[in-house]
Each structure stands twice: as C-alpha cells, then as structure tokens.
C-alpha positions in Angstrom: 0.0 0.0 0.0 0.8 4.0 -0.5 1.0 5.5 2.7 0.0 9.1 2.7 0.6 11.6 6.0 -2.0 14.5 5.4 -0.4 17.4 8.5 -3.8 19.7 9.4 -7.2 19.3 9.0 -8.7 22.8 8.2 -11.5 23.9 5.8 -9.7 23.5 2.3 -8.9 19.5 3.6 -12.2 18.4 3.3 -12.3 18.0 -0.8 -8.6 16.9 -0.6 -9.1 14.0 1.8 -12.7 12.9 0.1 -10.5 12.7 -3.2 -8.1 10.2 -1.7 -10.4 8.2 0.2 -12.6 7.8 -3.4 -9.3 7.0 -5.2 -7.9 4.4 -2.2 -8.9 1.3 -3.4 -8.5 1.7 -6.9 -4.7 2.9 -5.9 -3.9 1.2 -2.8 -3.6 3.9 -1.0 -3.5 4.1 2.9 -4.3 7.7 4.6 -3.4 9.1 7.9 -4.6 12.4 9.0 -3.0 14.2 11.7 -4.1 17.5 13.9 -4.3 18.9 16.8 -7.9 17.6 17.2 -9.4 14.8 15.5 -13.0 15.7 15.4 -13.2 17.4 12.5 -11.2 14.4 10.7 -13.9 11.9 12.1 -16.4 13.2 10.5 -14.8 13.8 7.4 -13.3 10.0 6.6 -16.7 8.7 8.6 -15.3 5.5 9.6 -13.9 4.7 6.4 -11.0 1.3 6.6 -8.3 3.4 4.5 -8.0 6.0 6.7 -7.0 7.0 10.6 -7.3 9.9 12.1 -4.2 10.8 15.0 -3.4 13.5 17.1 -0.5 15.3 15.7 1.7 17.9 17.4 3.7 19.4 14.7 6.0 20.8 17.7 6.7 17.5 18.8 9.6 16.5 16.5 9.8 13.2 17.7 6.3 12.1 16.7 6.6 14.1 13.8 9.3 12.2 12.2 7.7 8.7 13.4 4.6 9.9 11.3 6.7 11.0 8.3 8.9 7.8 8.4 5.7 5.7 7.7 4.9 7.7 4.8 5.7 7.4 1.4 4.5 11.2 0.6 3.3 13.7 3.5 0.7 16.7 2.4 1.4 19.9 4.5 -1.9 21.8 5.1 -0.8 23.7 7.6 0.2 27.2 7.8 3.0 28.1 5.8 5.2 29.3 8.3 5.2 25.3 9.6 6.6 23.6 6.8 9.8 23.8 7.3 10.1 22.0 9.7 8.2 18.9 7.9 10.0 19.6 4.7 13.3 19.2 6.8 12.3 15.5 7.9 10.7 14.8 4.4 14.4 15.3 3.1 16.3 13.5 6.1 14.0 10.8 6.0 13.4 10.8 1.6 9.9 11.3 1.6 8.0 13.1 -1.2 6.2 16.6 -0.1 3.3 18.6 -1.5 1.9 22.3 0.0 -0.4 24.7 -1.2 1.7 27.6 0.1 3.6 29.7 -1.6 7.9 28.8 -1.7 9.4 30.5 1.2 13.3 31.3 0.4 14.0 28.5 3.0 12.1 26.2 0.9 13.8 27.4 -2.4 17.1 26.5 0.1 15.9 22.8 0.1 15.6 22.2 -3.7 19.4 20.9 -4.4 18.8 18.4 -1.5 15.3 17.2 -2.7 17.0 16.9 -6.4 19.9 14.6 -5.0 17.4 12.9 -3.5 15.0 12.2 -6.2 12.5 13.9 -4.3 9.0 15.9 -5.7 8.5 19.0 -3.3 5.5 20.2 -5.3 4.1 23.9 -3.8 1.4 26.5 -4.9 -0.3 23.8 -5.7 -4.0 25.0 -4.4 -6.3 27.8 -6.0 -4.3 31.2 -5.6 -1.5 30.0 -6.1 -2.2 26.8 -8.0 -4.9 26.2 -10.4 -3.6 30.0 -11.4 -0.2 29.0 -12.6 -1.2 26.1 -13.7 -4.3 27.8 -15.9 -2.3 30.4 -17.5 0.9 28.7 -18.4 -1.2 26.5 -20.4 -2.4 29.3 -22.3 0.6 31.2 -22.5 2.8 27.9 -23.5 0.2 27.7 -26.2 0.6 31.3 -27.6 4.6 30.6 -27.5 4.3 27.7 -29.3 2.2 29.1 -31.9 4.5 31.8 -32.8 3.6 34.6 -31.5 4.8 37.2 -28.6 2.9 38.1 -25.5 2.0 41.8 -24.7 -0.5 41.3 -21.9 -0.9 39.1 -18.9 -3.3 39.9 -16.7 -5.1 37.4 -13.9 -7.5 38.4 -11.4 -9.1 35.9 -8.4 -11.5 35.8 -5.9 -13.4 34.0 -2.6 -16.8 35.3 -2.6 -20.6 34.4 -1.4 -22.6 32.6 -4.2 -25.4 34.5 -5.3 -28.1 32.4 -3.6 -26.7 33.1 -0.1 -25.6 36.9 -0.9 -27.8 38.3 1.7 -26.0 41.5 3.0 -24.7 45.2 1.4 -21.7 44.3 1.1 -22.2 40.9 -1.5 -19.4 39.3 1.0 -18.9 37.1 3.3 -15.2 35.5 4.8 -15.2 32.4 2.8 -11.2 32.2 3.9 -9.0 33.4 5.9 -10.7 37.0 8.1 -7.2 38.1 9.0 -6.1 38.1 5.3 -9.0 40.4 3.9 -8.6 42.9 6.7 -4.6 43.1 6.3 -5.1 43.2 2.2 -2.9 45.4 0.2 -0.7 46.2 3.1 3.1 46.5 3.7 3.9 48.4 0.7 2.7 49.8 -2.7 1.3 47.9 -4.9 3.3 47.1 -8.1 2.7 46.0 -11.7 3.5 47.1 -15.3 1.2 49.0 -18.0 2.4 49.1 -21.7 6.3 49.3 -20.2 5.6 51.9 -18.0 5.8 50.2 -13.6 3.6 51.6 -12.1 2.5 52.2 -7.6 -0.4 52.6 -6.0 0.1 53.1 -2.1 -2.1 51.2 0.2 -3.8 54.5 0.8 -4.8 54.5 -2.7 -5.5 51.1 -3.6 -9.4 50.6 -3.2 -10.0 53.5 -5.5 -7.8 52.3 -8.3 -9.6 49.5 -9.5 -10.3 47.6 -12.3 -13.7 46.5 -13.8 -14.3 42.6 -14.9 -17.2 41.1 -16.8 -17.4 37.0 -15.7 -20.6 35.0 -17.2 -22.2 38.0 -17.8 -21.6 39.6 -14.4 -20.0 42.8 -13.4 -17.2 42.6 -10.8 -13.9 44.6 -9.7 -10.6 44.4 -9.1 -7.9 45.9 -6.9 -4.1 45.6 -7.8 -2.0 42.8 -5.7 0.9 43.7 -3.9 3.2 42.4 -6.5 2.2 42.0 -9.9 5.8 41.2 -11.3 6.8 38.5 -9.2 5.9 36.0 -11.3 7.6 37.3 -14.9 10.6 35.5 -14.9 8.3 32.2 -13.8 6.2 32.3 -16.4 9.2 33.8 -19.0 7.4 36.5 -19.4 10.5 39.0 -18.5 10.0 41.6 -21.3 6.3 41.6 -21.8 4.7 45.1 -20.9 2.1 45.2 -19.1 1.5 42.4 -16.3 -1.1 43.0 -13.6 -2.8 40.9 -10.9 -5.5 41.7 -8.5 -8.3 40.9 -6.1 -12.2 40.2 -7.7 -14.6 41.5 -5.3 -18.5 42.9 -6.2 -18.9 45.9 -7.7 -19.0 48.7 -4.4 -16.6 46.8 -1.9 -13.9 48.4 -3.0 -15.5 52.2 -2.5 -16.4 51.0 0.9 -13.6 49.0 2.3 -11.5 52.6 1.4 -13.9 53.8 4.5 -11.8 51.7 6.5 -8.2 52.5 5.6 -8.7 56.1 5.4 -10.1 56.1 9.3 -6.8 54.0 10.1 -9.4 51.5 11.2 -6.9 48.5 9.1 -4.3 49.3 10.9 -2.1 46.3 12.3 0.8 48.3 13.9 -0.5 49.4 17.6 -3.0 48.0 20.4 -6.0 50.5 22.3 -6.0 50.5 25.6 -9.3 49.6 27.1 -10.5 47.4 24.0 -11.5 44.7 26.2 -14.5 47.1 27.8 -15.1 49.6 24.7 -18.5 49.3 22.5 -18.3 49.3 18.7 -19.7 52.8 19.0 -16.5 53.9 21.4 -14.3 51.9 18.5 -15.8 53.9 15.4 -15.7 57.2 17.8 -11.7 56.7 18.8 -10.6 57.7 15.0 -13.0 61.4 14.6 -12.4 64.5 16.8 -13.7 65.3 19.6 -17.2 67.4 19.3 -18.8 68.8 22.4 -22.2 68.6 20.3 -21.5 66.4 17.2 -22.9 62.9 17.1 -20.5 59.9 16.0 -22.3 59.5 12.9 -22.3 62.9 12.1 -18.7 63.6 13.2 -17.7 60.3 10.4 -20.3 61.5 7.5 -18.7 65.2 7.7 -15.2 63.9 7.9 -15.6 61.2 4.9 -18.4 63.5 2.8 -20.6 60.5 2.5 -24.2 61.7 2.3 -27.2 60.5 4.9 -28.8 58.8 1.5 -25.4 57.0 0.2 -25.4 53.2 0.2 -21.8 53.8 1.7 -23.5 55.0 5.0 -25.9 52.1 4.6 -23.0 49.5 4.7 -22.0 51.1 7.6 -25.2 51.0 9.8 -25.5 47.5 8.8 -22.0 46.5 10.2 -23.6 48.0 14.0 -20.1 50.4 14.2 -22.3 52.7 15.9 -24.0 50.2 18.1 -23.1 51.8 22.0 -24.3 48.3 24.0 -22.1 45.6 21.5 -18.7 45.2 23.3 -15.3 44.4 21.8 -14.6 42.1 24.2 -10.9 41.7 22.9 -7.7 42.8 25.4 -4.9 45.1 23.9 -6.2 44.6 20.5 -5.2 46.2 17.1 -7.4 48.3 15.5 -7.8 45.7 13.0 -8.4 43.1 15.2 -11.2 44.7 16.7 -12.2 45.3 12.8 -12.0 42.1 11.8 -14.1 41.2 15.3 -17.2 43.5 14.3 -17.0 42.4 10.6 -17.4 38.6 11.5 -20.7 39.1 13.4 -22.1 39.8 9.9 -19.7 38.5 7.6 -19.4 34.6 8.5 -20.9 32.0 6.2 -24.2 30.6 7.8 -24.9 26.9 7.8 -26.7 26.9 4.6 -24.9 29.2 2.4 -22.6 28.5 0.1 -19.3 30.1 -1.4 -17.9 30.9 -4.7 -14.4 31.2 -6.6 -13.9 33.7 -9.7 -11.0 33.9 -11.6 -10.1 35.6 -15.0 -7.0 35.8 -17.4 -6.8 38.2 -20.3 -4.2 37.1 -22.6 -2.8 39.8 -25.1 -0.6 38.6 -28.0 1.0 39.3 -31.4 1.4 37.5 -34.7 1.8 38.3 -37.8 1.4 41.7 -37.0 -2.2 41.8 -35.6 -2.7 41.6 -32.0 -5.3 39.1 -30.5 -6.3 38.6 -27.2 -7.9 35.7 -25.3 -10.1 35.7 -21.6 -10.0 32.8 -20.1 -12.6 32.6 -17.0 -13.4 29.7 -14.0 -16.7 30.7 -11.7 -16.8 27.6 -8.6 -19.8 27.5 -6.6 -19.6 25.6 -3.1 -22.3 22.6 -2.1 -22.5 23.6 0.9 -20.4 24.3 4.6 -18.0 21.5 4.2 -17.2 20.8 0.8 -16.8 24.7 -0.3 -15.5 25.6 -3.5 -12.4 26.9 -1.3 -11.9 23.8 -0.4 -12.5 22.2 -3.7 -10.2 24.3 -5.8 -7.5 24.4 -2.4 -8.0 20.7 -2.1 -8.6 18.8 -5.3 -5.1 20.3 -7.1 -3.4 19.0 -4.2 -4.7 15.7 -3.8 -4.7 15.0 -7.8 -0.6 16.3 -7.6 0.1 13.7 -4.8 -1.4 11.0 -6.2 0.5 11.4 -10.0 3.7 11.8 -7.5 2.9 8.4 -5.7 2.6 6.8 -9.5 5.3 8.3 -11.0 3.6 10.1 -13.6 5.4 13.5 -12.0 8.6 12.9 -11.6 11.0 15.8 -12.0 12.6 16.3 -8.7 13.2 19.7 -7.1 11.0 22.3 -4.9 8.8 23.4 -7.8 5.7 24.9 -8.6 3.2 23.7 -11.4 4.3 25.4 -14.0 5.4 22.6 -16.4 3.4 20.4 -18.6 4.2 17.4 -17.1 2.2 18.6 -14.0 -0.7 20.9 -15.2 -1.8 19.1 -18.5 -2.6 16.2 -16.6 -4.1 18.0 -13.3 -6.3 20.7 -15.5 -7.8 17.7 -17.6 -8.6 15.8 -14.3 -10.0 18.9 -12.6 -12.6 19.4 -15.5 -14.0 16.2 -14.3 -14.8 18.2 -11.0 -16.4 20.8 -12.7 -13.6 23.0 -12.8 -13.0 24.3 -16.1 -12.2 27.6 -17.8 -14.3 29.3 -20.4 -12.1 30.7 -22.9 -13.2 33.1 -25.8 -11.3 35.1 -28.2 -12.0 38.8 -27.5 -11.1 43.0 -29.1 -7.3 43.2 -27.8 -7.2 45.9 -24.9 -3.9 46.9 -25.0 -3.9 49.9 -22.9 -2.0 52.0 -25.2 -2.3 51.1 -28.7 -0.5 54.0 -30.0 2.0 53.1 -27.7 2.4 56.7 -26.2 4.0 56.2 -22.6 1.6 57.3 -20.4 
C-alpha cells in the first residue's frame, strides 16, 4: 500500500481528503490524517478502513518524524510558516512533499537536496497559487508555441458568497482566511506594469484604483495585488509590458472598504488601551475629533463626505459600528483586530450558504502583426459548509498532484511549482472532471495603449 501523511485538517482539507479516500482502493492507497484535534477528521473520513485519524503535534519533533517515516509522501496543510520544519524531515528521512503555500526562500534552500534525492516538493499547488499558474501557463505555453509574442498578462481571483446566499450590502462574506481580507494590500505599494511603464499605487490608494471585470455576464472589480511582477521571470514573461494581478470583489466593496483604511481602522501596527470594555460605537468614535455637540455618525459622515442617502452610510449602519451596547470584548487589541471582530458578526458564512471562486486571465498577443487577445474565465460554486468551493479548488489540485507523484507520472525532482506540462496538463484535464473548467473566448485586444504613447 501508499501511505500518505496528510499534517492539518482545516477547511480546504475536506475536498482533498474525500478525493483520496474515493481513489484508495483503486490505488492502494492508505491515509493518515494528523491534527491537533481529531474531530473534524472523524467526520470527514466517517469511519472509512483506508484511513485513521491521530493526534499530531507538529511541535513535537519526535512524533513528527515517526509519522513522516511511515509515509511514502506527506501533504502539508498547515500554515506556511510550519513547513519547514516537515519539509526538513521529508528530506532527512526521503519522503516526497506537497503544499499549497507559496515557496518560502527557506524552501527554495531545500531544492538541491530534494533533487539529490530524487524527491518531488511540489508547492502553490491549491487555487491562488495553484490552479492560477497552472491555468495560464497552459495558455501562454500555447501562444509561445504558436508563434507569437505576448503583450499582456493579466489574472485576477477571488473567494466570494454565491449568489443564492448573498444576503448583506456588502455581497461578502469570509469564505477564507478574516485576517487576510482585513490586512489586504498592506506593507507596501502595490506594483505592476502598463504598456512598459511600472507603475504604484500606495495602500492609501489602492481601493479606489480599480479595475472593472465582466465574468458570465456579471460585473465585478478588481484591486491591484501587492506584486504583480513576481511571477515574470516564472512564467518567461521577463519583457512583456504590461502584467497585472489583482483581487475580484463585487462591484461597491472596493469604494467602501477605502472607508476603513482612510479612518486608520486596518491598521495592524499598535493596540488601544481599554479594548477589552469599549463598545463598537467607542471603536468607530476613537478615529474622529472630539465634538462637544456632534454625534459619531455625524462627526464620520462630515469627515468622509458621505451623504445621509449614500449606500456607503448604509454599509455602515449595517455592520452596527455605531452600536453603544455591543462590546469588543478583545484585550490590547489592534485596530484591526477589533475590525476584523465586528465584521465577523455579519460577515461569516451561515450553515446553509454557500461560497464561490472567480477567476479571469486576459491574454494579449501578437502575430503576424495583428494583435489578439484571449479571456480565459473559471466561476466555482460551493455545495454547501464542508465541501466549499475553497476547499474544492484548495483541495482537489493538491490531492490530484500527490497522487501522480505516488505513481510516477510527476517525476522531476526539485521544490517546484506547477508550471510545467508534465504537471498541469494532466491536473487541469482531471479537474474538469470536477467541474472545474475555464471558459475561454477570443475577445477586441485591450492593449492599454495602442499607440503606444508612454503614459
């Protein structure tokens, strides 16, 4: 039998380990699931005979390296900052490794010793990264091949609700990480490049600089990544000029979110005293001056310009920030803490409703002197709180990898990503069977700059 060691058992497991489970007799495959707490894995392999469920303290290096040593390839789901330790042991004790976190330098550090070792360390291996790389390389590999030279590259994704369960102002709920979408877009300008021209937009900027998307007929936006250029030399596209990737979120978030960073109310950097006993009201009230006379909502609707009538304010009222008798109830907290506190009274996914992944690429290219361009689009919808369409796009991508690693049909040693054909032909044409497939359509090339005038 294939023994695999999945480490962690959060929400994007829960497609992953169903995948192996359905594929373990067929491929003899053996799973052991290890975490902190083993109740969420008993209900997810439901007493099934290819698969135990352990306690597993990643800490514990002892019982970490038993685990690994019975494996033949260990799955890291746990937060990236923990893999190191498990890719460490997975090349001591020649084990193959797969992640859906991006390559930390550390893990880059590892690849001449996982290559000596005949060893697959296969990362960004989930959605974002993951099914991204592994969706545009296709296309981009197929442009190449045809002939002809990129101009554009532009790739835009995003966890949202699914229409059905879209019941708030906002059309959003978390459907990943809270923590993540509060911190967004921080810790330096965000970076990309326009017909040649790099171009910044500084976090104080960056919810009012956004793009506009049309997916399935549906209007969304976009806001700039941190860094757009990171990839280039990955994908060999090192001299094409304009590459840009950003955020999808409803049409209006954007506008509002900005409501947030311009009170200081995102803010990371510094605790309040008092948190613990202040109201949402005493939050809101902390970042407007002091008025003898002026009401809180008065004092923010002067200070932003947002008008009584504006669905802005509406957003607002609905997220209770003025609310005097709802307490924080957090001790030396960030602002942003306490932000992401009030935002997950309304903004958590309810037992019935269901999430939703977008993604888009718009490919611009020449040949034979006329330029083309192709959009290339993927909408996911969850069925319901366990198997979410986080989880299936997170989770399916990684199980499908390790299971073409166990067989030998990846083979390539190295800490890599999935931007070969050996790895994403097969992984794309197995996901389709999942319902995850892009719609691609040829479309009027948008260069931004036809005339190619700097601007």
């Amino acid at each position: 039998m294939k023994n695999i060691l999945i480490i962690g058992a959060g929400k994007s497991s829960s497609a992953l380990i169903k995948y192996l489970l359905d594929k373990s007799d067929e491929e003899n495959l053996r799973l052991t699931i290890g975490d902190l707490s083993t109740e969420n894995v008993q209900k997810l392999i439901n007493n099934h005979k290819n698969a135990k469920a352990i306690i597993l303290d990643v800490f514990d290096t002892h019982q970490r390296e038993k685990e690994i040593e019975k494996a033949d390839l260990v799955i890291s789901m746990l937060p990236a900052r923990f893999h190191l330790d498990v890719a460490k042991d997975c090349i001591k004790l020649k084990k193959h490794m797969v992640t859906a976190s991006y390559v930390s330098k550390e893990m880059k550090a590892l690849d001449n010793a996982a290559k000596e070792n005949g060893l697959v360390f296969m990362n960004e291996i989930g959605l974002d990264p993951g099914i991204d790389h592994m969706s545009a390389m296709q296309v981009i590999d197929r442009i190449r091949e045809s002939g002809a030279k990129m101009l554009l590259f532009e790739s835009f994704c995003g966890g949202l609700v699914a229409p059905e369960s879209d019941t708030n102002l906002w059309n959003y709920k978390f459907t990943w990480n809270p923590r993540n979408v509060v911190l967004a877009g921080q810790g330096g300008a965000a970076m990309f490049i326009q017909e040649g021209t790099y171009k910044y937009i500084p976090y104080h900027k960056l919810f009012r600089r956004t793009e506009f998307l049309k997916i399935d007929n549906e209007k969304f936006e976009a806001y700039a990544n941190r860094d757009s250029l990171k990839y280039r030399s990955v994908y060999g596209l090192d001299d094409i000029p304009t590459m840009y990737r950003g955020t999808i979120r409803r049409v209006g978030f954007s506008r509002a979110w900005n409501i947030f960073v311009q009170l200081g109310m995102t803010d990371d950097s510094y605790t309040i005293e008092d948190s613990e006993y202040m109201s949402y009201r005493d939050f809101t009230n902390l970042f407007l001056a002091y008025s003898p006379s002026d009401s809180v909502e008065l004092k923010l609707r002067s200070y932003l310009k947002i008008d009584q009538d504006d669905i802005m304010w509406e957003k607002l009222v609905e997220l209770d920030l003025f609310n005097p008798k709802k307490k924080i109830a957090l001790k030396n907290a960030t602002p942003a803490q306490i932000l992401q506190k009030i935002l997950e009274d309304s903004w958590t996914l309810q037992e019935k409703d269901k999430d939703m992944i977008v993604m888009q690429h718009l490919f611009g290219y020449e040949i034979h002197g006329k330029k083309l361009q192709i959009e290339s689009s993927l909408v996911v919808e969850g069925e319901n709180q366990t198997y979410t369409a986080m989880s299936k796009t997170v989770g399916l991508p990684v199980a499908i990898a390790a299971l073409k690693i166990l067989k030998g049909e990846i083979k390539t040693p190295g800490v890599q990503i999935p931007i070969t054909k050996e790895v994403y032909k097969p992984i794309l044409k197995e996901l389709e069977n999942y319902g995850i497939k892009f719609k691609e359509r040829n479309i009027e090339y948008l260069g931004y700059n036809p005339n190619h005038v700097m601007g």
